[in-house]
C-alpha positions, 0 to 999 in steps of 0.5 A: 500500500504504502509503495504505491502511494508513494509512486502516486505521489511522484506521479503527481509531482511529474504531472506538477512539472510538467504543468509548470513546464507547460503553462510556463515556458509559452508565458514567460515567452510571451512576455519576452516578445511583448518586451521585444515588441515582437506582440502586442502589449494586450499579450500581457494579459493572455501570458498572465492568465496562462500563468494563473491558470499553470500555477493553480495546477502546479499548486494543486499537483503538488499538493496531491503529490505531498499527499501520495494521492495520483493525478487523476484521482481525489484521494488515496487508493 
């Protein structure tokens, strides 16, 4: 029981980064084209929600991941 909590748990740390690495790397390359004035300064917007958005799921993640429970899941198996 307690082995597979804690591959639950690394799954859902795994699913933390890759959130972050999905949300996070086309906002932060958003706001590095506004800068460069490549975009527009509305982009603003659009980098930040996706910035929320990848924040809230990483928190989530990782939290679930602290707890041992898997990604798609609500609580322990």
């Amino acid at each position: 029981m307690a082995f597979r909590n804690a591959l639950d748990g690394a799954a859902s740390f795994c699913a933390a980064l890759t959130t972050s690495a999905i949300c996070g790397l086309p906002a932060w390359f958003t706001v590095m084209a506004v800068r460069a004035e490549v975009a527009p300064v509305w982009a603003y917007g659009a980098a930040g929600a996706i910035g929320v958005v990848g924040l809230i799921l990483t928190v989530a993640f990782l939290r679930k991941g602290l707890a041992g429970v898997a990604p798609t899941r609500q609580r322990r198996r």
